[in-house]
DRENVO-313641 format. One record per atom (N, C-alpha, C): residue in one letter; x, y, z. Coordinates in steps of 0.1 Angstrom, whole numbers, plus 5000, padded with zeros to 4 digits. Example, Ala and Ser with C-alpha at 12.3 -4.5 7.8 and 13.67 -1.06 7.14 Angstrom:
2
A513249435078/A512349555078/A513249675078/S512849785071/S513749895071/S512950005079/
***
This chain:
156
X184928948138/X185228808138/X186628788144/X186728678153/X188028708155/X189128598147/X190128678145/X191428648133/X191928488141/X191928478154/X192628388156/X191728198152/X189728248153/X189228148153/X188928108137/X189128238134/X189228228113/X190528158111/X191428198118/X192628118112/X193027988114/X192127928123/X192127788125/X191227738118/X190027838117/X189127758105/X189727728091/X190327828088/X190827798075/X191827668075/X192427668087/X193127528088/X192827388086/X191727388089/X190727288090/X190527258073/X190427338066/X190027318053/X191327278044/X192627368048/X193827288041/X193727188048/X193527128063/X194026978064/X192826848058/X191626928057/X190926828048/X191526798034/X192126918026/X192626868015/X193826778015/X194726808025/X195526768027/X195926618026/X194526588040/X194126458042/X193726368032/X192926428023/X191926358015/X192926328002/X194026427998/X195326397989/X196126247989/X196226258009/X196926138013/X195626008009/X194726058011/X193525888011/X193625817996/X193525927985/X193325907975/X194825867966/X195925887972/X197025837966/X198225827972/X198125797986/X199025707991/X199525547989/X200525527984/X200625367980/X200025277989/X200525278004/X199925188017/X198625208015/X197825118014/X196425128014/X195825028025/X197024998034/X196924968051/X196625118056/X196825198054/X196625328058/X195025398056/X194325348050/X192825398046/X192025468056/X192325358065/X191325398080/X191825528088/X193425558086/X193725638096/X193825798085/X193725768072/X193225928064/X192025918071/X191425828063/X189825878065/X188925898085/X189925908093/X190025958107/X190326058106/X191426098101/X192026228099/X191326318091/X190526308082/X189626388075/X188426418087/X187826268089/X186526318098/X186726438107/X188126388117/X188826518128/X188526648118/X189426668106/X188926828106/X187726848098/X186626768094/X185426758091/X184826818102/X184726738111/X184026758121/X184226918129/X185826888133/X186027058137/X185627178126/X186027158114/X185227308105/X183627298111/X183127198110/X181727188110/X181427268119/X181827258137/X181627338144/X182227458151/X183427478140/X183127618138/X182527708130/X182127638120/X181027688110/X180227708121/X179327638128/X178227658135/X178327728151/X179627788151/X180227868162/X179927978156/X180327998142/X180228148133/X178928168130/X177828078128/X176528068125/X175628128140/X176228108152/X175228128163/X176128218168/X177028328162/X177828448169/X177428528156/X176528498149/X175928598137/X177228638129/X178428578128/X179928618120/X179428678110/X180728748098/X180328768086/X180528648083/X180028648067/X179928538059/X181528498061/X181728308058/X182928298059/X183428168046/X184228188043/X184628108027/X184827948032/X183727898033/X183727748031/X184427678020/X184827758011/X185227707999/X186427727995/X187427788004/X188227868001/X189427807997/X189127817981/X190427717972/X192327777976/X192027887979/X193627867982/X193927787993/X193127808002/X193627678012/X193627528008/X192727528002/X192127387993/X193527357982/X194027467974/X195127417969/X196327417978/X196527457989/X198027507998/X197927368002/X196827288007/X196927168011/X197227038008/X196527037991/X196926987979/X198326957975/X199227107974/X200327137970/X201227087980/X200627117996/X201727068001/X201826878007/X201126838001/X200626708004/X201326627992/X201426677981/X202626627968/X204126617974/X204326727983/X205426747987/X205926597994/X205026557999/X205726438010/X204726318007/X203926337997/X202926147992/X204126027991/X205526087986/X206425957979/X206825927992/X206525978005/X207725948017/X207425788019/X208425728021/X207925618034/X207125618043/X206425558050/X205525568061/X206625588073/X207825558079/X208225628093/X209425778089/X209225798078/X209625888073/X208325988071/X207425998067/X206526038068/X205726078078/X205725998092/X205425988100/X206326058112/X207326088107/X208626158114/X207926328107/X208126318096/X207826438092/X206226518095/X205526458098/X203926508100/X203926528115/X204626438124/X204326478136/X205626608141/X206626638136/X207326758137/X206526838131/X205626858118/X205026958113/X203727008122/X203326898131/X201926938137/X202227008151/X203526978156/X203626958167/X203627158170/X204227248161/X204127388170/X202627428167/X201627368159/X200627398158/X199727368171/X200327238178/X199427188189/X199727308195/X200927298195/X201527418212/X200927538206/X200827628199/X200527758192/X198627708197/X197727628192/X196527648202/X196327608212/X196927538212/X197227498231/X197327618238/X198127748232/X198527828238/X197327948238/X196527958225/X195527988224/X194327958232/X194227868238/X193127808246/X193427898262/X194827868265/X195027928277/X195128028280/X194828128267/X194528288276/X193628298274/X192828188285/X191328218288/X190928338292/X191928458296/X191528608301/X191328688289/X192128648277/X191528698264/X190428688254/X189628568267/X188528518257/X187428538259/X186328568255/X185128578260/X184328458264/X183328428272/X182728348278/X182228238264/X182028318256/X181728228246/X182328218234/X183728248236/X185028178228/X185928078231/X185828058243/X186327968250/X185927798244/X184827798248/X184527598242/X185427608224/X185327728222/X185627688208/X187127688206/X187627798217/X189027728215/X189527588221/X188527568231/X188827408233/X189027298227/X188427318218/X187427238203/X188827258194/X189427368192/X190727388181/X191727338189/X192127338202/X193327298204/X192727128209/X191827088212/X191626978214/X191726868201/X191426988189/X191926878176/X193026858172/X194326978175/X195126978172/X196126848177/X195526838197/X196326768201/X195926608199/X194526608195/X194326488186/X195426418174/X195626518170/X196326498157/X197526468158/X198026558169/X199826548178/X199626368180/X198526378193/X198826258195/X199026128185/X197826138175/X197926038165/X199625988158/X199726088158/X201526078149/X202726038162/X202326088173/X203526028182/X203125898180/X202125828184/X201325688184/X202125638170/X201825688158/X202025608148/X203425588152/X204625688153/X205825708155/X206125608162/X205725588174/X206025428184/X205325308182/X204625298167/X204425198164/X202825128166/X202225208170/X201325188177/X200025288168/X198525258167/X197825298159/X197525438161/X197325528155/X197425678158/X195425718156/X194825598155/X193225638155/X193125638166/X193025588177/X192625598191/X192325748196/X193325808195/X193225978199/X192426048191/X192225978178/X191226088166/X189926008173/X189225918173/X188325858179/X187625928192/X188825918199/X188426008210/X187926178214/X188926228199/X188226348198/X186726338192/X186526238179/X185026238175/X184126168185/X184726118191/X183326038205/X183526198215/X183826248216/X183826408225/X183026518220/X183426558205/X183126618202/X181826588190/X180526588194/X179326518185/X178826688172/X178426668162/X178126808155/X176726738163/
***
């Protein structure tokens, strides 16, 4: 299996907890629409890497896997009290070496095989989903547009 498409899978699973921390107990409840965007994004991406791992015959792989499930948890306490452009300062510096880091991953297409490729597309294309959403919010402006656009692209 390879370590680098497991390790984004597992990503996927802390930012669902992550996300779903922020839905359920952030005070702004002007904010509802753009958690529950932000969940679908890594809903949808686990999904098809689950079914990336399912049609490359992988080993079994931890769908469930509570330490990520609490790292996400844990670290989602850390910043629930923020302000929203405080908050919003802080999530898009946190996402941002992750974009570049698959971003960077996508482009050594020479280290990939013919059929690892769409899937690193699919990881760095959520990533920069997510980038974009937080610059967006940052300037004021709605940060679903870019998550939208990853789910109208990417169909399970």
């Amino acid at each position: 299996m390879n370590h680098k498409i497991l390790t984004a899978y597992q990503g996927e699973l802390y930012g669902i907890a992550f996300f779903e921390y922020f839905a359920k107990h952030y005070t702004e409840q002007n904010k509802a629409a753009l958690w529950e965007t932000l969940i679908a994004v890594e809903i949808r991406t686990a999904k098809l890497i689950e079914a990336y791992f399912d049609r490359m015959q992988q080993p079994p792989y931890n769908h469930h896997d509570t330490a990520m499930v609490n790292k996400g948890e844990t670290d989602a306490q850390k910043w629930i009290s923020l302000p929203w452009s405080e908050l919003v300062t802080t999530l898009e510096a946190w996402v941002k070496p992750y974009e570049r880091q698959y971003r960077d991953w996508y482009n050594q297409t020479e280290m990939h095989t013919a059929l690892e490729l769409p899937i690193f597309e699919l990881i760095a294309a959520h990533e920069t989903a997510i980038y974009d959403c937080w610059q967006n919010e940052s300037q004021h402006q709605s940060g679903i547009e870019p998550l939208q656009h990853f789910l109208n692209r990417y169909i399970l």
